[in-house]
N, C-alpha and C positions, 0 to 999 in steps of 0.2 A: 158418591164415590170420589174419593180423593185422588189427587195426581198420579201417585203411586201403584194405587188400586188399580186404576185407569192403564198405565207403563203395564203392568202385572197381567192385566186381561189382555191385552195389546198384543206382549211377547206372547202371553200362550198361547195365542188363535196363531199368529205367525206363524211359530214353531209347528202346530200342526198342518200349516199350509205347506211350508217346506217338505214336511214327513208327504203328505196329499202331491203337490208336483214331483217327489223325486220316484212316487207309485207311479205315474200317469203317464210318466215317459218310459216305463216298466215294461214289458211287454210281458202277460201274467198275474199281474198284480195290477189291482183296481186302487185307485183312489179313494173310492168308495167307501171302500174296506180299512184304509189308514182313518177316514174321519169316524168309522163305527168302533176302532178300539180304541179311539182314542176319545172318546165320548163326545162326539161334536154332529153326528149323524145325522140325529132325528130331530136338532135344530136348522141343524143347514137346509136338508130336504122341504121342513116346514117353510123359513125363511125363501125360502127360494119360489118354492105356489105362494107366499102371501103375496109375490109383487102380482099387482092386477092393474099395474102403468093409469090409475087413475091422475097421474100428475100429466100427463100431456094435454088433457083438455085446458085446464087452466093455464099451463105452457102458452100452449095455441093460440089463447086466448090474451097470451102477453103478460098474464097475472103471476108475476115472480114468487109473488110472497105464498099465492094458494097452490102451485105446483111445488115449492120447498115446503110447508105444512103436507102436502099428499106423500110427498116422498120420505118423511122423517118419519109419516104413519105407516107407510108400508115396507121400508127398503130398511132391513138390519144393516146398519151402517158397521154399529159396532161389530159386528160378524165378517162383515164382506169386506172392507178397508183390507185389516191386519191378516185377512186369508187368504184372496187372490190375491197380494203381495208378496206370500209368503208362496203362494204355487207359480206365479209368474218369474218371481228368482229362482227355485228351485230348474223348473223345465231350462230358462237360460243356462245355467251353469252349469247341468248336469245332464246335458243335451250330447255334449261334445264325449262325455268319460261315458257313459250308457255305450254311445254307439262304438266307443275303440274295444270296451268287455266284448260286446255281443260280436264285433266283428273278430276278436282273437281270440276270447276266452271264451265258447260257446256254452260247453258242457259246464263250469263251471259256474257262471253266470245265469244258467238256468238252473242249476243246484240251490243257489242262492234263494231265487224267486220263489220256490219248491220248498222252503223250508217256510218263507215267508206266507205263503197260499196257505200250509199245513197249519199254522199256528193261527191263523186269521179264521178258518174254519174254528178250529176247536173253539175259540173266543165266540165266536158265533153261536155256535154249538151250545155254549155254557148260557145265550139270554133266552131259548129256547125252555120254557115252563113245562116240560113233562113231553113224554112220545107218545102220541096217537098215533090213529091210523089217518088220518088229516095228513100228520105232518111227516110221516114215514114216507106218504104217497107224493108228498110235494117234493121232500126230500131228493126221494127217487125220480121223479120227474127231472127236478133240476140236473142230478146225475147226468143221466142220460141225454138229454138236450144240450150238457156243455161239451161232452164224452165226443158227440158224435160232431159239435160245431167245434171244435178243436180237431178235428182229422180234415176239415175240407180243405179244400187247395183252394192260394190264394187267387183271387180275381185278378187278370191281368189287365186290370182297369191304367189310364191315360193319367195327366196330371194339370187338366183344364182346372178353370176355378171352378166350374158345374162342381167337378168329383170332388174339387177340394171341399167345397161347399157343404156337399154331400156328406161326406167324408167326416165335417168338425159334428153335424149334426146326431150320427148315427155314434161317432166315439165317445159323442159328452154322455148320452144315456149309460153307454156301459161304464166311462168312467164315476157316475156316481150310484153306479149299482154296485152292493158287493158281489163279486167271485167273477164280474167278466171283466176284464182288462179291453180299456178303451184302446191303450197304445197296441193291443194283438188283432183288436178290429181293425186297426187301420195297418196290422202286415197283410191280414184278408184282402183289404180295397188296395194292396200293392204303394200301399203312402206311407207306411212307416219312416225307413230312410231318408226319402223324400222331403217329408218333416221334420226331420229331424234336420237336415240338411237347410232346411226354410228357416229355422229355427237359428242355427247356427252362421246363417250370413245374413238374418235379420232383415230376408225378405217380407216387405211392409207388407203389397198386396196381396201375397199369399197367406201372411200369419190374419191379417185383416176378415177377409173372405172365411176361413176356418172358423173366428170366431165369430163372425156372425152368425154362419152354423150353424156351431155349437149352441149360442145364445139361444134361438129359436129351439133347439131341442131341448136342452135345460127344462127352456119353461113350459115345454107343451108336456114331456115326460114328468117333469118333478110334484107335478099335482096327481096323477096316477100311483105316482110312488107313496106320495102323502099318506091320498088314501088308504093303501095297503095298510101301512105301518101301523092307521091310526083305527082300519077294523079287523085288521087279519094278520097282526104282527104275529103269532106264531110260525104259520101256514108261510108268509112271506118269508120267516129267519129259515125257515125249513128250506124252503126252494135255494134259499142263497148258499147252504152248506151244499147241500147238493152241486150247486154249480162248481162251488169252488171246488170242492172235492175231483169232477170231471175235468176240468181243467187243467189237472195234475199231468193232465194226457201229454201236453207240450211240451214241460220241461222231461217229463223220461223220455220221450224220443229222442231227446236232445242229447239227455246224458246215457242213454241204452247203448250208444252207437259206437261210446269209448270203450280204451283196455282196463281192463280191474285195476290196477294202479291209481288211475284217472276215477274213478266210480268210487275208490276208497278217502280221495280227497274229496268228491264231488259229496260226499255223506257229510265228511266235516263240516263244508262250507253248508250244506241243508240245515245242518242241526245247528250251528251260529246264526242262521237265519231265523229260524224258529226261534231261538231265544233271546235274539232281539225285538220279536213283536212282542213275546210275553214281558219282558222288560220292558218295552215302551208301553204296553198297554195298563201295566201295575204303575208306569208314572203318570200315566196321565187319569185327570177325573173326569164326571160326566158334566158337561156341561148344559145346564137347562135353560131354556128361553119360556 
């Protein structure tokens, strides 16, 4: 692969990591769910169980050259460089404009996300090979498990590093699942603003703590997910429309509560959402490992 080639694969992964952080700080929208239409999904998931930290032994051992051979064999560099770059700028810069929408433009703002969830299902919906009763029944399960965790009230959990800690572990699973939004689990654990707040004055031990976390959940969840994908991907894309689908619960509340005025712009802004994921998902390709 030539320079170019190289610059070419580089910006793509990027650009979807931006699309992936500017979900994550979403609240509604899964990250998850940008890398599944944007076809980078069931590389990353993979990439992510193949690490199995066989480089720290020869680390430990002071052997530079056989902990850099371990890690070139198991750690997608090319994948992870150009993506958490592109999710790590994204949550910076779009930390600050996320939370001025959600604190002034409510109804709209979840209009938004609402149009975005909508077209993320159908997408989903469309790798799905045929209805059974399999996948009707997973479907349905999903429904209703997100239906009914989208009505709980939030935790009015503390803001030690314990919870934070907690906190980065329990949001990275949702945020690499589709249809539950990691940044909505953490308005449950009462950390949403909070982080978003840590975020934006670049609190080190807080953002630190989170991600180690998260780190931890990543890798103990991402081999469970693997799995699924790689014997029960129907039955799994089944569950995931269903979630998304239930999750729809949040932003009507949000936007029910306004005048029909409001609710006729709050449609516009749904259906511009919606067709920018079908937009974005027609540019982007699938990418294979």
């Amino acid at each position: 692969m030539d320079y170019y080639e190289k610059f070419r694969s580089f910006l793509a992964i990027f650009l979807r990591g931006l699309f992936m952080g500017s979900a994550d700080v979403m609240p509604g929208v899964s990250g998850g769910t940008i890398a599944l239409i944007t076809g980078i999904y069931e590389r990353l998931v993979h990439a992510i169980s193949s690490i199995k930290f066989g480089f720290i032994k020869p680390l430990l051992r002071g052997d530079l050259a056989g902990a850099r051979e371990s890690m070139r064999d198991e750690v997608d560099f090319e994948l992870f460089i150009p993506l958490l770059t592109g999710i790590a700028f994204a949550m910076l810069t779009l930390s600050k404009i996320i939370l001025f929408f959600i604190t002034n433009y409510v109804a709209y703002t979840y209009a938004f996300f609402s149009g975005l969830i909508l077209a993320s299902a159908y997408i989903v919906y469309q790798k799905i090979n045929g209805l059974s009763v399999k996948n009707l029944a997973a479907g349905g399960a999903g429904l209703i498990f997100a239906y009914l965790f989208v009505g709980l009230n939030p935790i009015q959990a503390n803001h030690t590093l314990p919870v934070i800690f907690i906190s980065g572990f329990v949001a990275i699973c949702a945020m690499i699942l589709p249809g539950i939004s990691g940044a909505f689990l953490l308005l449950l654990l009462n950390q949403y603003e909070y982080m978003l707040g840590v975020l934006n004055r670049l609190a080190i031990v807080e953002i630190v703590t989170f991600i180690a976390g998260a780190a931890i959940g990543i890798m103990s969840f991402s081999r469970v997910l693997d799995y699924l994908l790689r014997n029960h991907e129907a039955i799994t894309m089944s569950f995931l429309v269903g979630l998304m689908i239930g999750t729809l619960r949040l932003p009507y509340n949000k936007i029910s509560m306004v005048d029909t005025y409001s609710i006729i712009i709050s449609a516009v802004i749904a259906i511009t959402g919606f067709a920018i994921v079908m937009i974005l998902e027609s540019r982007f390709d699938y990418i294979d490992y």
